[in-house]
C-alpha positions as CSV (number, residue, x, y, z in Angstrom):
1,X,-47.3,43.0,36.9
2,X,-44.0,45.3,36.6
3,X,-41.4,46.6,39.5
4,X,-39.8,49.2,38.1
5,X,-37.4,49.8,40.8
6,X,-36.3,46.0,40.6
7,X,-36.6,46.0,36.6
8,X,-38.4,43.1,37.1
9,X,-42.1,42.2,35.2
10,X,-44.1,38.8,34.5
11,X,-46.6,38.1,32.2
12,X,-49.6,35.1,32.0
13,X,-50.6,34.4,28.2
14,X,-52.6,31.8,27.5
15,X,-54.6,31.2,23.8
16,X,-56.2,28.3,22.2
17,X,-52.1,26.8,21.0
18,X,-50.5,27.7,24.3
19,X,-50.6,28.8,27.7
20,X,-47.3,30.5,29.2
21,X,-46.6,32.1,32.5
22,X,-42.9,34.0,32.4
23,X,-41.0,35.8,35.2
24,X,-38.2,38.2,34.4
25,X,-35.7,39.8,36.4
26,X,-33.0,42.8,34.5
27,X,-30.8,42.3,37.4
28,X,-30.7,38.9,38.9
29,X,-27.7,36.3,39.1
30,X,-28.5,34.2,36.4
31,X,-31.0,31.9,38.1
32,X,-33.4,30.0,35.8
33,X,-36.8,27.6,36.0
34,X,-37.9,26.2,33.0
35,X,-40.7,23.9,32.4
36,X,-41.6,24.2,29.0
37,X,-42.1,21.3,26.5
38,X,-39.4,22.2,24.4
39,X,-36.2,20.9,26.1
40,X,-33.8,22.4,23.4
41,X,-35.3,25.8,24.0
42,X,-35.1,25.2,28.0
43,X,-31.3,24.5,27.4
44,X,-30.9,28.2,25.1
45,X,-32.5,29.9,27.9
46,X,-30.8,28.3,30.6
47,X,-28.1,29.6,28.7
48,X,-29.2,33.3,27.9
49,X,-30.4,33.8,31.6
50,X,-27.2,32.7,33.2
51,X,-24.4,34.5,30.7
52,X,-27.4,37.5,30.9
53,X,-27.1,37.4,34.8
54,X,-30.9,37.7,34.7
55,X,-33.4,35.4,36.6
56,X,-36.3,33.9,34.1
57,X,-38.9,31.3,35.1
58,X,-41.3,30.4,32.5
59,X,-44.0,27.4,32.8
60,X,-45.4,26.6,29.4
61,X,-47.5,24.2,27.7
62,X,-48.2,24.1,23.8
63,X,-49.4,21.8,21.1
64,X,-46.5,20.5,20.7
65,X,-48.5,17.3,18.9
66,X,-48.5,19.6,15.6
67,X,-44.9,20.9,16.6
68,X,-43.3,22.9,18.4
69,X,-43.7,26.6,16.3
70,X,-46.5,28.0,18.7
71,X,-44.8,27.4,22.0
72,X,-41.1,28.9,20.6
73,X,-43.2,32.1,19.2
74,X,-45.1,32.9,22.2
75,X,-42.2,32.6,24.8
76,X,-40.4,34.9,22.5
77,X,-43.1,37.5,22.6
78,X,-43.6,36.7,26.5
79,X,-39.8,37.5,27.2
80,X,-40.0,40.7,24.7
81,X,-43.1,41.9,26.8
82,X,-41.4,41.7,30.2
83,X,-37.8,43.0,29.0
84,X,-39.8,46.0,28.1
85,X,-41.8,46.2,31.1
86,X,-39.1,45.8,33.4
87,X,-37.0,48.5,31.6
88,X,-39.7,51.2,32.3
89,X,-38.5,54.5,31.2
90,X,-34.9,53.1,30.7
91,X,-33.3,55.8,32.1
92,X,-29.7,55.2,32.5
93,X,-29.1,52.9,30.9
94,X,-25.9,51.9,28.2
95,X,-28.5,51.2,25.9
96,X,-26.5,49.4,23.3
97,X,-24.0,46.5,22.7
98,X,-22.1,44.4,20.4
99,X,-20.6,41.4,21.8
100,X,-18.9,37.7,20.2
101,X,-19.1,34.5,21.4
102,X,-17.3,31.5,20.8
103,X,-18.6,28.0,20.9
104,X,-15.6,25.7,20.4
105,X,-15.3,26.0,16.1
106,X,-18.8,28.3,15.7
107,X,-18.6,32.2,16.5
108,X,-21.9,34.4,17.4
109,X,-22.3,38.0,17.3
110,X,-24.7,40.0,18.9
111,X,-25.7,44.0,18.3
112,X,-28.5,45.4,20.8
113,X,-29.9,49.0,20.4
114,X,-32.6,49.5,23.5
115,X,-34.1,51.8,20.9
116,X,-38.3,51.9,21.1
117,X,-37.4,50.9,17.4
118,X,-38.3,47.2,16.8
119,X,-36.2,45.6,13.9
120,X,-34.4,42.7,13.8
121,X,-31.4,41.7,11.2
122,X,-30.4,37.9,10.9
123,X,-27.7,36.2,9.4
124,X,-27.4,32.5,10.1
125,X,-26.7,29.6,8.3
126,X,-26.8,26.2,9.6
127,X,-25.6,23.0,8.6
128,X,-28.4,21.1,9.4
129,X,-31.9,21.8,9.6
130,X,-32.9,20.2,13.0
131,X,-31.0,20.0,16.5
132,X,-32.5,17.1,17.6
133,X,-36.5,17.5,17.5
134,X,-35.5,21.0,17.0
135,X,-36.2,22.8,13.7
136,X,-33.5,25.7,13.8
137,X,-35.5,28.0,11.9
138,X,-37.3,28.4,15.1
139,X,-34.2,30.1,16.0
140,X,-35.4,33.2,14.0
141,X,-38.8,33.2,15.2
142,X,-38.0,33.0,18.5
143,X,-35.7,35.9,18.0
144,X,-38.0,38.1,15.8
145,X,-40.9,38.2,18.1
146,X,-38.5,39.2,21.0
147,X,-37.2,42.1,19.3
148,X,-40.7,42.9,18.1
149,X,-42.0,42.8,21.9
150,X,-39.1,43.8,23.6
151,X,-39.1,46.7,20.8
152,X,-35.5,46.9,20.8
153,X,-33.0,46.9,17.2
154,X,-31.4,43.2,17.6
155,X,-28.7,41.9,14.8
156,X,-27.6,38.6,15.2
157,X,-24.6,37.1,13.1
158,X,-23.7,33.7,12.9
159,X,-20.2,34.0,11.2
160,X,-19.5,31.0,11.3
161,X,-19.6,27.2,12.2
162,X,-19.9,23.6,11.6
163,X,-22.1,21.7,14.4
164,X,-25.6,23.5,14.7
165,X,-25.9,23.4,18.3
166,X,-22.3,25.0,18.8
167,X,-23.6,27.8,16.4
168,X,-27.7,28.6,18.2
169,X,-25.8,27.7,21.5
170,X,-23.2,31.1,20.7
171,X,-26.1,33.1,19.4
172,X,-28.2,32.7,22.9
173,X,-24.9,33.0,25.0
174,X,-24.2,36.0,22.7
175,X,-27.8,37.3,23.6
176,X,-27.7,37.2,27.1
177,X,-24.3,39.0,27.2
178,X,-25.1,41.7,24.6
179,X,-28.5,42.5,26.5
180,X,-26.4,42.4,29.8
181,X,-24.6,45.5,28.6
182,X,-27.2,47.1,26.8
183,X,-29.4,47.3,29.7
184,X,-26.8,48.1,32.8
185,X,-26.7,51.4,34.9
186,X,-24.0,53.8,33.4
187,X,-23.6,56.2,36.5
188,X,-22.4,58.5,33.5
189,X,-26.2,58.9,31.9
190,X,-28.3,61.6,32.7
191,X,-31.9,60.8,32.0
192,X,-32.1,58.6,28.8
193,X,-29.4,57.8,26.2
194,X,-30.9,59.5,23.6
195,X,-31.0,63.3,22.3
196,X,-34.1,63.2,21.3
197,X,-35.0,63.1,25.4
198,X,-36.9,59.9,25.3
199,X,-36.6,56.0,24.4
């Protein structure tokens, strides 16, 4: 169910690994309700919904008994879905972004094209291998399948950092502040950013 005019869409997704019900809102003040059984990821996107300005409520249940892969995926392609959605024909639009983040000794960049083009560039490397129950290679997935659903060009860049929650905890700041500016009203655009007429 989209609203155009509000940039706003939700989407119900439920398989045999999880079922997910996710609200998002392109212009909202940062408000987020998370009830997912993957606290670390409720704290990211806490995190990228209020630096993004953008309200997100997602409700999801997975089998987190094997672990946690299949509910971090299909958020991700849940959020990716409704970004698009609520963008509609992006017309006006900045349509890209590059923006840093620093996270006491770890620093984040972010680099959004709202291009139709899904493809996704990642360079990240962590000190440890979990945040908790976390596995931080669920960081990419997450990622991946957003910028595949979302179809936008996303390049993330951890340059650098020593305590792996400063370092995702920058990267998802980064994200909601790079995708901010990517997709606010530039009074200046006629149509869609693009010369080739459409995105």
């Amino acid at each position: 169910m989209t609203d155009n005019n509000k940039r706003e869409a939700s989407v119900a997704r439920k398989t045999n690994e999880t079922d997910i019900k996710l609200a998002f809102s392109v212009d909202g003040t940062g408000a987020a309700k998370l009830e997912t059984d993957v606290p670390f990821l409720n704290h990211m996107l806490d995190l990228f919904a209020k630096h993004g300005q953008f309200d997100l409520s997602v409700e999801a249940q997975g089998d987190i008994d094997i672990d946690d892969h299949h509910t971090v995926e299909d958020i991700g392609i849940c959020l990716g879905q409704t970004l698009r959605e609520a963008l509609g024909d992006k017309r006006g639009i900045k349509r890209y972004a590059s923006v840093f983040v620093p996270m006491d000794e770890a620093l984040a960049q972010v680099v959004i094209d709202v291009s139709n083009r899904p493809h996704f560039e990642y360079r990240a490397q962590y000190p440890s291998a979990q945040v908790g129950s976390f596995s931080t290679e669920l960081v990419h997935e997450f990622l991946w399948k957003l910028a595949l659903e979302a179809r936008i060009t996303l390049h993330v860049i951890v340059h650098y950092g020593q305590n792996t929650h400063h370092m995702i905890e920058a990267v998802f700041k980064a994200l909601g502040r790079a995708l901010d500016e990517a997709t606010s009203i530039d009074p200046r655009v006629q149509g869609v950013p693009s010369t080739k007429g459409v995105l």
